[in-house]
C-alpha positions as CSV (number, residue, x, y, z in Angstrom):
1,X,16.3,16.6,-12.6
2,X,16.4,20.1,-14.3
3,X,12.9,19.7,-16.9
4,X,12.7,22.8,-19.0
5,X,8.8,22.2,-18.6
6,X,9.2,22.8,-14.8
7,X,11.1,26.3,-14.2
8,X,8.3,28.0,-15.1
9,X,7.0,28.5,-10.9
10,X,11.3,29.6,-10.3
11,X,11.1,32.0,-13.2
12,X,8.5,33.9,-11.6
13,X,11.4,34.7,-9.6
14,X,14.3,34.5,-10.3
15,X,17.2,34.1,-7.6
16,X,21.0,33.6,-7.2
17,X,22.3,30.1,-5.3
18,X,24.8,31.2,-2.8
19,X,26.0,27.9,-1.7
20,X,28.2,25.8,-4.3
21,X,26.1,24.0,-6.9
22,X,27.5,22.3,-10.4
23,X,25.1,23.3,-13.2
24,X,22.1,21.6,-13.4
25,X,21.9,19.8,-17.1
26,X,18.7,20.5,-18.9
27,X,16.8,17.1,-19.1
28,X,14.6,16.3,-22.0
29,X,12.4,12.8,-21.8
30,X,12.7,10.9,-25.0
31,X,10.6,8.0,-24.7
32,X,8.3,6.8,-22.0
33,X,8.7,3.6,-20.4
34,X,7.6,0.3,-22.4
35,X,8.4,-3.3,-22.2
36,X,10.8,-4.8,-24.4
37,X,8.1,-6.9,-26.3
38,X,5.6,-4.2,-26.9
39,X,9.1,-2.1,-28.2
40,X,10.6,-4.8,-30.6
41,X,7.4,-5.3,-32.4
42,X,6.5,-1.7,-33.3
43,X,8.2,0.7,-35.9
44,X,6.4,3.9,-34.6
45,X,4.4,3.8,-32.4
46,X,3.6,7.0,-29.5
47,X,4.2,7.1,-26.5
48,X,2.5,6.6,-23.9
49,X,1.6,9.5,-21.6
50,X,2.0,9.8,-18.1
51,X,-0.7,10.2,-15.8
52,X,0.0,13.5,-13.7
53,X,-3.2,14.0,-11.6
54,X,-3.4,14.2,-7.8
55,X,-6.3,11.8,-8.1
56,X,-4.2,9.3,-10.1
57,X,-1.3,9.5,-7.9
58,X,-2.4,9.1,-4.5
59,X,-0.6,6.2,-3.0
60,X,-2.9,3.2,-1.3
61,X,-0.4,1.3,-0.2
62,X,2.0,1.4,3.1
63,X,4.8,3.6,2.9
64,X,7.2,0.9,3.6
65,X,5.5,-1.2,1.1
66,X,6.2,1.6,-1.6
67,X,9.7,2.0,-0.5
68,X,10.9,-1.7,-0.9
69,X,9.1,-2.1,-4.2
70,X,11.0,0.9,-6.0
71,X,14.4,-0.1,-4.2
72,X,13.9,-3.6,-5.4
73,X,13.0,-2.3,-9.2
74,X,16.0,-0.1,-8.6
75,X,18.5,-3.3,-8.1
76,X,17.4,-4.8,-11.3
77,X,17.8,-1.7,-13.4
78,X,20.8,-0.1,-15.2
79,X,22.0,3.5,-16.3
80,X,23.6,3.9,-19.9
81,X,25.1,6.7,-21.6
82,X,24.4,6.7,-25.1
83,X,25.7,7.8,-28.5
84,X,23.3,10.4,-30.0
85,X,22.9,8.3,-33.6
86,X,21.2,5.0,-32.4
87,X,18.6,2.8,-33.0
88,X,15.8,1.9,-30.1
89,X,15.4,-1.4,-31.2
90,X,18.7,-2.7,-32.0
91,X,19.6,-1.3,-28.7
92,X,16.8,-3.1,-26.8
93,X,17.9,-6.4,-28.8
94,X,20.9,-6.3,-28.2
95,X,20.5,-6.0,-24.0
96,X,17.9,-8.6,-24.5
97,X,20.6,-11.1,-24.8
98,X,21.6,-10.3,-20.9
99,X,17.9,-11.1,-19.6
100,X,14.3,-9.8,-20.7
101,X,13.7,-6.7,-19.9
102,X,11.0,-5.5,-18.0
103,X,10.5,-1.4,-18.6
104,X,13.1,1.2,-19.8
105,X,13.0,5.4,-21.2
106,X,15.6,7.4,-22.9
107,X,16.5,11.2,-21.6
108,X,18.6,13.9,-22.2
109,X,21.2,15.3,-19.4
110,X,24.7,16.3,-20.6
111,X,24.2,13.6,-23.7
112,X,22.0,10.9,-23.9
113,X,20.9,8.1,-21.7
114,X,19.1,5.0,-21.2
115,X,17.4,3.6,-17.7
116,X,16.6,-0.1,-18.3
117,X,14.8,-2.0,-15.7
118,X,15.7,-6.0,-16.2
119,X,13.2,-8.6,-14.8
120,X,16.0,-10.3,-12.8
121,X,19.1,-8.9,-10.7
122,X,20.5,-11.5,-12.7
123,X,20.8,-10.1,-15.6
124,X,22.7,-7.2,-14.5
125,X,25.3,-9.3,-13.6
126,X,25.6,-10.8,-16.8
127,X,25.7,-7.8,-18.3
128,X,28.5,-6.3,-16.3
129,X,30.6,-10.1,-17.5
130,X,30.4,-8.6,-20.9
131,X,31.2,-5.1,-20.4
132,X,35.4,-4.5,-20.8
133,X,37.1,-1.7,-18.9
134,X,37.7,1.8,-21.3
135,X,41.4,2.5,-21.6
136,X,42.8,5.4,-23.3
137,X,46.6,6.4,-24.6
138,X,46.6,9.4,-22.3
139,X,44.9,8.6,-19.1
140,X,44.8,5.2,-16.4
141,X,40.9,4.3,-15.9
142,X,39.9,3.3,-12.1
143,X,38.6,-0.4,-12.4
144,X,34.6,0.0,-10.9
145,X,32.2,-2.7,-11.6
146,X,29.1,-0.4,-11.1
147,X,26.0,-0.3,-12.8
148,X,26.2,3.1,-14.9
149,X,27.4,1.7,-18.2
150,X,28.8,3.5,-21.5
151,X,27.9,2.5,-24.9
152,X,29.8,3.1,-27.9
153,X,29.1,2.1,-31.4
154,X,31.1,0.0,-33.7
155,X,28.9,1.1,-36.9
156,X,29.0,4.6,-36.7
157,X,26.5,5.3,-39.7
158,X,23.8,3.9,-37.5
159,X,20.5,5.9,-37.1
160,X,18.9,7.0,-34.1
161,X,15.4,5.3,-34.4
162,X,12.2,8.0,-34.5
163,X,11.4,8.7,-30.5
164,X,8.5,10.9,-29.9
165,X,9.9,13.3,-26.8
166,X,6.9,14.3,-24.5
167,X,5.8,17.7,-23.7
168,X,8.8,19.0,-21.4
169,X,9.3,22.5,-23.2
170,X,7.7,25.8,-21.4
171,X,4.5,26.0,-21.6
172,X,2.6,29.7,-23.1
173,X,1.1,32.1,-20.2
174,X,-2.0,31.2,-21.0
175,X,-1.2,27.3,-20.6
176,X,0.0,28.0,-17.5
177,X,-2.8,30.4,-16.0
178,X,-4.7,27.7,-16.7
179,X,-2.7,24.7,-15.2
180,X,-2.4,27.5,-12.1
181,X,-5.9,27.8,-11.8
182,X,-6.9,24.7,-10.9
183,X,-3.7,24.0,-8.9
184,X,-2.9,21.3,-12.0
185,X,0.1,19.0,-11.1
186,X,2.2,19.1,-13.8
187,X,4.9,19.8,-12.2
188,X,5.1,17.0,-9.7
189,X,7.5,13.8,-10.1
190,X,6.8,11.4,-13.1
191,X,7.0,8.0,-12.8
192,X,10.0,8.5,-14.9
193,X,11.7,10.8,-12.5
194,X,10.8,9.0,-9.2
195,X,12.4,5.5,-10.8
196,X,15.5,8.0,-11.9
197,X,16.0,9.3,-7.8
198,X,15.7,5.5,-6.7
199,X,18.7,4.2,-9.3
200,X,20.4,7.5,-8.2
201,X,20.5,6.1,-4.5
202,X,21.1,2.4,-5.1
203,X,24.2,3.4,-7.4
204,X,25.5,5.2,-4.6
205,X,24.9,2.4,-2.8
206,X,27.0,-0.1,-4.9
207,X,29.5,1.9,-3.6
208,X,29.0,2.0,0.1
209,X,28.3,-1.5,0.4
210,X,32.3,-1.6,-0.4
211,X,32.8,-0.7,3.3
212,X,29.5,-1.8,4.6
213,X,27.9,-4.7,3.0
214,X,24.0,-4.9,4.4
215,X,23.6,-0.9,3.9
216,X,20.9,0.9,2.6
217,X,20.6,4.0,0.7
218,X,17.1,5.6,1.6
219,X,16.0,8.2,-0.4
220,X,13.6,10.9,1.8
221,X,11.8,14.2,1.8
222,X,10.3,15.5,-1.2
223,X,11.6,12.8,-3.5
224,X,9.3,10.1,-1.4
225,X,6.6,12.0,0.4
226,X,4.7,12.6,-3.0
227,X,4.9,16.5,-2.2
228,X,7.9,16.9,-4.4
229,X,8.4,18.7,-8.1
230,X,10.4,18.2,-10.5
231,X,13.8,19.7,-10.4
232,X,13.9,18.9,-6.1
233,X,17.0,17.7,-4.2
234,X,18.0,14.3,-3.8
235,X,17.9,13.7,-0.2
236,X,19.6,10.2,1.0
237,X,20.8,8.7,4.3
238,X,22.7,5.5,4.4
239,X,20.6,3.5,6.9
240,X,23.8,1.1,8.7
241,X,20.6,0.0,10.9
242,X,21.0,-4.0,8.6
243,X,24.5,-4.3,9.4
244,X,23.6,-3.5,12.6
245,X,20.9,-6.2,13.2
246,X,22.9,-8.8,11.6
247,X,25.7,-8.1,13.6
248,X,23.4,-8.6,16.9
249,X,25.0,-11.4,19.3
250,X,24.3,-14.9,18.8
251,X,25.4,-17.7,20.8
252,X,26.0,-20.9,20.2
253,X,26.8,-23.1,23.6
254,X,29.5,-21.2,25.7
255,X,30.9,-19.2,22.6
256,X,30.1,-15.8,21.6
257,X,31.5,-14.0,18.4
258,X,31.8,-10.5,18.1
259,X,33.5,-8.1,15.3
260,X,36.8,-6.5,15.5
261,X,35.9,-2.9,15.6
262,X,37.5,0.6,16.0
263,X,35.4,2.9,18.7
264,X,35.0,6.3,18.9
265,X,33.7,8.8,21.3
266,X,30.2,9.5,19.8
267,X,27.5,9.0,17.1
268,X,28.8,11.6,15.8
269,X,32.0,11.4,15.4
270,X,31.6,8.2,14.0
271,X,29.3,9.9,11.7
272,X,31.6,12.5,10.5
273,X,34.1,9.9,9.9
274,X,31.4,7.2,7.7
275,X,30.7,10.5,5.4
276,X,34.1,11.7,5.2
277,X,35.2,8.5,4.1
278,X,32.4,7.7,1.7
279,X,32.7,11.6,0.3
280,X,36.3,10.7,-0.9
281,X,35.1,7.9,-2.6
282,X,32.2,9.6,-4.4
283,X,34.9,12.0,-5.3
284,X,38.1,10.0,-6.3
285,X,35.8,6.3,-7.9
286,X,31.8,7.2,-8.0
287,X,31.3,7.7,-11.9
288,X,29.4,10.7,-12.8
289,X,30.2,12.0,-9.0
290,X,31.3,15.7,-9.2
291,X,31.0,18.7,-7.2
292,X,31.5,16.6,-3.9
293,X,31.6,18.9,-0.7
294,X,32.2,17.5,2.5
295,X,30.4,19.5,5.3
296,X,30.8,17.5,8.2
297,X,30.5,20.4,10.9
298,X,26.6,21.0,10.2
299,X,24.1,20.2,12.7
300,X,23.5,17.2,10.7
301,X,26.9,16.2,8.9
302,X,26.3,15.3,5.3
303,X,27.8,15.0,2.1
304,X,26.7,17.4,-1.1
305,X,27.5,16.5,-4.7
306,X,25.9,16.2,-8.0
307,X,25.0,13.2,-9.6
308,X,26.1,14.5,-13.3
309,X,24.4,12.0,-15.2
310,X,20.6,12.1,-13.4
311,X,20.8,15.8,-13.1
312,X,20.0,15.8,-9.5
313,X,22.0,17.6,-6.9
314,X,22.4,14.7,-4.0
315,X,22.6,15.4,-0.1
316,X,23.8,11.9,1.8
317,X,23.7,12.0,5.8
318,X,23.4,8.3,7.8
319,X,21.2,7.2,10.0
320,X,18.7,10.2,9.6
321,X,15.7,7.5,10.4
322,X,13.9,10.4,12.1
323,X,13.5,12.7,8.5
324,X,12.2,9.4,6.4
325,X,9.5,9.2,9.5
326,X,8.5,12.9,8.8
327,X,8.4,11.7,5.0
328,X,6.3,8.6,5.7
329,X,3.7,10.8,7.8
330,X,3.5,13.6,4.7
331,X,3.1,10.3,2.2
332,X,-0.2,9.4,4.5
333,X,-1.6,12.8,4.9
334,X,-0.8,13.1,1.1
335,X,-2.8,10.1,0.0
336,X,-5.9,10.8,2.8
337,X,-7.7,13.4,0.5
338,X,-6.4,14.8,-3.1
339,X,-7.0,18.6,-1.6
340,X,-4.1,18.0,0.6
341,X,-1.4,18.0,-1.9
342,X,-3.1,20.1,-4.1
343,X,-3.4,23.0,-1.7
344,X,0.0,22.6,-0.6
345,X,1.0,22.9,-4.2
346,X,-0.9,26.2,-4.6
347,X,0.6,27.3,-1.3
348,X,4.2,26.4,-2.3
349,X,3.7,28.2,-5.8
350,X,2.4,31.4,-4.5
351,X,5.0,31.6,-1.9
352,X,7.5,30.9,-4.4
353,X,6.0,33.7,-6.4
354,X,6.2,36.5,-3.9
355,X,9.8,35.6,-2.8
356,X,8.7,33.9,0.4
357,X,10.6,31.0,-0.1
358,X,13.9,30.4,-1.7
359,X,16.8,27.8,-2.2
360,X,19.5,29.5,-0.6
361,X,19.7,28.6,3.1
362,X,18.4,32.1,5.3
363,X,15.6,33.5,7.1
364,X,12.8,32.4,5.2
365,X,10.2,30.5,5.1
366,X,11.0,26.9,3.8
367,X,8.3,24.4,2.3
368,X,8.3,22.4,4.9
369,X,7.2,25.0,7.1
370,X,4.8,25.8,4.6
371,X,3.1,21.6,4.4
372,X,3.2,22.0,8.0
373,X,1.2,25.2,8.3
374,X,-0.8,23.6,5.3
375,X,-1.9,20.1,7.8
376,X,-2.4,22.7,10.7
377,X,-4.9,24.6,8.8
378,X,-6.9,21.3,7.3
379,X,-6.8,19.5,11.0
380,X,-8.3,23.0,12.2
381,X,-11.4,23.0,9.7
382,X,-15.0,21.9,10.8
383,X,-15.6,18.8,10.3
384,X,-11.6,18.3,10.1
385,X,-10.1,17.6,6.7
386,X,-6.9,15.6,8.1
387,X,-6.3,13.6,11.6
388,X,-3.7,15.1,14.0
389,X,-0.7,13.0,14.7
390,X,-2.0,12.2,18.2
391,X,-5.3,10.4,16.2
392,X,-3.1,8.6,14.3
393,X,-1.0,7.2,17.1
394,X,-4.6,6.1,18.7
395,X,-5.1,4.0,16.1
396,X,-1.4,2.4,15.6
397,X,-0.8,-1.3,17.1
398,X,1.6,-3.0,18.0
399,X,3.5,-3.3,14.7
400,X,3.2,0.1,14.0
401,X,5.4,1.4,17.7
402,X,8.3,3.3,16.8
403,X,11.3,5.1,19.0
404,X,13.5,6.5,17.3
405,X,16.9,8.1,19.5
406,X,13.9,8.9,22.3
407,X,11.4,10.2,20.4
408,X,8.2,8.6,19.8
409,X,7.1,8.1,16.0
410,X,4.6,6.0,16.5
411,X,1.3,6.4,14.4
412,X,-1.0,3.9,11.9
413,X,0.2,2.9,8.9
414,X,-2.4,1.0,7.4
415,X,-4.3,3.7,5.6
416,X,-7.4,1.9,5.6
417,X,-8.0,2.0,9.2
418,X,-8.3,5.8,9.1
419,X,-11.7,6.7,8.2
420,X,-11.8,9.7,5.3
421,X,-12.9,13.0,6.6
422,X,-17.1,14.2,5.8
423,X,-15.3,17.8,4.7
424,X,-17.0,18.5,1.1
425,X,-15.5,22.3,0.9
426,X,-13.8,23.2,-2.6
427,X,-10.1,23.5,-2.9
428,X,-11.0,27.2,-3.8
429,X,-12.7,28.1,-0.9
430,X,-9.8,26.1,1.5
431,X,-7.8,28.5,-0.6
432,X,-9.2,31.4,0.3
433,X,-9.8,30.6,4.1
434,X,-6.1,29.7,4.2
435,X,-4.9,33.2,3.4
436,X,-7.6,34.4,6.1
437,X,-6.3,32.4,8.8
438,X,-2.7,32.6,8.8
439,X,-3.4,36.4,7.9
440,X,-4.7,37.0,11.5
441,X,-3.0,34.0,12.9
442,X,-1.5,35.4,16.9
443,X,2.0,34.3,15.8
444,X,3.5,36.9,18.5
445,X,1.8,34.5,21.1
446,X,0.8,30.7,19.5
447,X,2.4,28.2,18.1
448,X,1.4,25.5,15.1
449,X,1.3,22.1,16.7
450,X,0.0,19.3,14.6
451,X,0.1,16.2,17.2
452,X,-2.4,18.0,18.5
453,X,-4.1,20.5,15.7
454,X,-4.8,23.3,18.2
455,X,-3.2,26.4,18.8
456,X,-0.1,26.3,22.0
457,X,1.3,29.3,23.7
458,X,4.9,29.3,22.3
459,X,7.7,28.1,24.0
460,X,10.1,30.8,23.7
461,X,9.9,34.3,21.4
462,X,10.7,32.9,17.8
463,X,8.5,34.9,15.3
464,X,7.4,31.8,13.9
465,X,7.6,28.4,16.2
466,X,6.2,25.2,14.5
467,X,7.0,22.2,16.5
468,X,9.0,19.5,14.7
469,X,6.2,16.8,15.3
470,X,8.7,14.0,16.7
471,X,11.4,16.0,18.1
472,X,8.5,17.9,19.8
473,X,11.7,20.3,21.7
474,X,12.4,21.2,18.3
475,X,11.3,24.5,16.4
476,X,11.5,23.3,12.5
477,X,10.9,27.6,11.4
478,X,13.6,29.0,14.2
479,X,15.6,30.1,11.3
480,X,11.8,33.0,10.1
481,X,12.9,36.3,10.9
482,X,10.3,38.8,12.0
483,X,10.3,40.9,8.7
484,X,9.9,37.7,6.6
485,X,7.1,36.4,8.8
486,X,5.4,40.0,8.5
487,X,5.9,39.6,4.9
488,X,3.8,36.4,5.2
489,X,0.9,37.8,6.7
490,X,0.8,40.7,4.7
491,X,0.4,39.1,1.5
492,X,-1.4,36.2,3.2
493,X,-4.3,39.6,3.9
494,X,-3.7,40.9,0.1
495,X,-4.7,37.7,-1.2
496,X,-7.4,36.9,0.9
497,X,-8.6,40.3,-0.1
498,X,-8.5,39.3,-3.9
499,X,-10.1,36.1,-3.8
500,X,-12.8,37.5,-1.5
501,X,-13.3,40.2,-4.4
502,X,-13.0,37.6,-7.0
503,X,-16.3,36.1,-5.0
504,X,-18.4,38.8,-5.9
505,X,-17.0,40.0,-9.1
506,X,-15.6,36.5,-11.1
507,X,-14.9,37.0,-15.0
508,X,-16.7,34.6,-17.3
509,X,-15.0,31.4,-19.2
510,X,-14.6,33.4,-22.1
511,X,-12.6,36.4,-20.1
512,X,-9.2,36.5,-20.7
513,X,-9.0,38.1,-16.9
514,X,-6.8,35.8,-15.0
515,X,-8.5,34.8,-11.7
516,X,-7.7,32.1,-8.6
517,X,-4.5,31.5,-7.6
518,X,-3.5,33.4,-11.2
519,X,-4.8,36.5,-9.9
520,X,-2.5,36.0,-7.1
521,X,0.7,36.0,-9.1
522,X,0.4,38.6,-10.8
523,X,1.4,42.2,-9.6
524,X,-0.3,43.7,-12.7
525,X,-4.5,41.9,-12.2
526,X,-6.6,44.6,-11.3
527,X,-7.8,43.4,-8.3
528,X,-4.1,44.2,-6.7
529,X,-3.6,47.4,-8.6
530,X,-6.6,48.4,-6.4
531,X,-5.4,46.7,-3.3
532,X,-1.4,48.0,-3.6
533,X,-3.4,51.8,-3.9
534,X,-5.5,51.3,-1.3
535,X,-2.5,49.7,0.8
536,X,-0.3,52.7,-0.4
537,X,-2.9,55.3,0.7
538,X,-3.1,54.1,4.2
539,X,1.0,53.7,4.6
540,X,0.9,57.6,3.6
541,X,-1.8,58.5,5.7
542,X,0.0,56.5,8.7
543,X,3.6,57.8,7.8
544,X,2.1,61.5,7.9
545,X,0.2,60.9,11.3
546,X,3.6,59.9,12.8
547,X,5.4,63.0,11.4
548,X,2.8,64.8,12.9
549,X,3.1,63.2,15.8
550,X,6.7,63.3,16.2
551,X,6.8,67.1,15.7
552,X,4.4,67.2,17.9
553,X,6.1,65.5,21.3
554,X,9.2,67.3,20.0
555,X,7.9,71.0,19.6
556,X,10.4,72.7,22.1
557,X,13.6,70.8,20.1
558,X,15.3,73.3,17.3
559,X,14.4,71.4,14.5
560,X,17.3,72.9,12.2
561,X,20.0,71.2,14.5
562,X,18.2,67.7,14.3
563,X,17.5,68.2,10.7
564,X,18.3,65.1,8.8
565,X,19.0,62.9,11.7
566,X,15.4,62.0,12.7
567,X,14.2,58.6,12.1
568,X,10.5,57.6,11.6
569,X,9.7,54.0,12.1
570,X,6.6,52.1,10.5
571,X,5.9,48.9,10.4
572,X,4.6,48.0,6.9
């Protein structure tokens, strides 16, 4: 969901989207969540805040735990575009008539909507009994009994009762130096947002459960591994796994039923044909569906659209049980020690900054990349900050043993049986030593391996070689060109240079001199307008040492015939 509040890291730098994307609405949070009681009793009351710090939102509880509990919240909830001119209360008394309700928040995307959570799935039913079909003079409406609702008024002089709207506007420079500072978190997923991504994917899977009744739309990646911002992808897969359990043989005496089914040639085949199938749906029936592009051909097939109403742009694949692994491994690392997230965070930012990273598909560096080279780094520190994945899968039982299409994804889930690491060093210093390591880091010969958290000769001559850490065969930064990666450690040096000035030289409180991961962002601190000279003076001195060279081993040539033709090659 597009927040105004949270461009402010893209602005930095500002880039074009090559592939096809509807515009992003601009979403404004009206009211924070409540329960109908507490609502219908007060006239004005404010709103509550939401809590936004990495300590406060570390997760305790099992992955899988987490992920049932918001899918189950997501069944009993509703979506509801509003008029603009109503009123909160009459609005919550009125759907009080279908069931009590348990939570709801109002927000702005293309117009105004509602997300009410019910206390029963039973409810929603009886709300959908009540609700008639639209049907116009000029156009046929396709009957669809989903859960995204439309609300008109009969009284139109009704007034829209007094919401306070939360802080989502841009914050000043100075706000942000000093959010950026501390690595702050305001720009991670709200409560609000993360409970917004799981309707998202149980609406689309109202739909899919028209062809496939036990499915299950999983949402993964950054929208579930509590590394995500606000403004991320939607990433789904629809996880046919149910249907296929239920569907296992049973017997009963000498008989044994079996479906009538079509067969086709290979997984995926038969996944190209599940998406292209559901893509015309979400096309021609899903409400608030648009942009939908079918791209079937991809390493991993999958569906792209834009799910109008949330704001979020949506990518759907199936079975992709081997990506919401990778995401339940980042949700443990995440929730082992606050500096995890918060470093990446910082990391993220900075590359974001210095055009490291973008959102058009190419040769550089993605996040994921970056989290990985993140965990390498705090597995590598003395006494180690995080586990390697090999640890964890020492400590997994039984219940915990998972093969996934040959690949082993076994590791603990239980986050209390891994004992928190004896590391004490600041987040500033981790910082700092990050820049330092990857800056001299032997990527022409070792690869970043974090079953293992040790350095590996690499496997073949990518410039950058992570190993996907379940598909170990797999290289998840093949697509890192050699001038981006150079890039990387170049400004990976520059900054380590900074911050080890900023040791010896650190402004007071009351300076208005930007330092820490500020001072990093900003081409015009002082501290880089002495390193860019210093870097400048040494790229002259080395471009005239090779001119003087060149002439040199090229004394006898006549110089007026080659005139203008004569390359000189630095690397920079």
């Amino acid at each position: 969901m597009a927040v105004p509040g949270v461009g402010l890291l893209t602005r930095l730098n500002l880039c074009a989207r090559r592939r096809t994307r509807v515009q992003r609405p601009i979403v404004r949070l009206l009211s924070c969540p409540g329960t109908v009681a507490k609502d219908l009793r007060r006239d004005e009351q404010p709103s509550g805040s939401v809590e936004t710090g990495f300590e406060d939102k570390i997760p305790k509880r099992r992955f899988s735990e987490m992920q049932n509990e918001r899918r189950e919240q997501a069944q009993r909830t509703v979506l509801i575009h509003c008029p603009e001119k109503i009123s909160e209360n009459k609005f919550l008394k009125y759907l009080s008539q279908f069931g009590p309700i348990n939570n709801h928040f109002f927000y702005e995307s293309f117009g105004l909507y509602a997300v009410v959570e019910f206390c029963q799935k039973e409810s929603i039913g009886s709300l959908q009994n009540g609700t008639h079909t639209p049907s116009t003079a000029m156009e046929t409406a396709i009957p669809f009994r989903s859960r995204f609702f439309n609300l008109k008024l009969k009284n139109q002089t009704s007034e829209r009762s007094r919401v306070r709207s939360s802080n989502q506007l841009p914050r000043s420079n100075k706000q942000l130096f000093e959010l950026l500072c501390y690595a702050e978190s305001e720009f991670q997923l709200t409560e609000e947002n993360t409970k917004l991504r799981y309707l998202t994917c149980s609406l689309i899977e109202d739909m899919a459960a028209a062809y496939f009744p036990d499915c299950i739309v999983r949402p993964f990646g950054s929208s579930v591994n509590t590394f995500g911002k606000l403004g991320c992808d939607l990433d789904m897969f629809l996880d046919l796994d149910e249907t296929r359990n239920l569907s296992a043989h049973k017997i009963s005496g000498n008989f044994l039923m079996e479906f009538q089914v079509k067969n086709v040639p290979s997984e995926r085949i038969a996944t190209q044909k599940i998406l292209s199938v559901l893509g015309e749906c979400l096309d021609h029936f899903g409400p608030g569906c648009v942009g939908v592009q079918k791209i079937l051909n991809a390493r991993c097939p999958l569906v792209r659209f834009s799910h109008q109403a949330s704001g979020f742009q949506c990518d759907l694949t199936t079975n992709n049980r081997i990506a919401l692994t990778s995401s339940e491994l980042l949700y443990i690392y995440g929730a082992l020690d606050s500096r995890v997230r918060a470093l990446v965070f910082s990391v993220r930012c900075w590359a974001r900054a210095h055009s490291l990273t973008s959102s058009i598909p190419g040769a550089w560096i993605t996040n994921f990349s970056l989290t990985m080279m993140v965990i390498f780094f705090l597995q590598r520190r003395s006494p180690p900050i995080l586990p390697t994945l090999d640890s964890l899968k020492t400590l997994a039982d039984a219940e915990d043993k998972c093969v996934i299409e040959g690949n082993n994804c076994t590791f603990v889930r239980d986050l209390s049986r891994i004992k928190p690491s004896q590391n004490t060093e600041t987040l500033e210093l981790l910082l700092k030593e990050f820049f330092e390591y990857f800056g001299n880091f032997a990527f022409d010969k070792n690869s970043i391996n974090i079953r293992q958290g040790r350095e590996q000769n690499k496997p073949d001559s990518s410039p950058l070689y992570i190993q996907n850490p379940f598909e170990t065969s797999l290289n998840i930064s093949k697509n890192v060109s050699q001038s981006q990666l150079q890039k990387f450690v170049d400004l990976a040096r520059e900054s380590a240079w900074i911050l080890q000035q900023e040791d010896t030289d650190r402004p007071s409180i009351s300076s208005n001199r930007p330092w820490g991961l500020v001072s990093l962002l900003l081409p015009s601190a002082p501290n880089r307008k002495s390193f860019t000279k210093k870097k400048s003076n040494k790229f002259a001195i080395e471009t005239v040492k090779n001119l003087l060279e060149s002439l040199k081993g090229n004394r006898t040539e006549n110089f007026t015939k080659t005139s203008g033709k004569r390359t000189i090659s630095t690397q920079t």
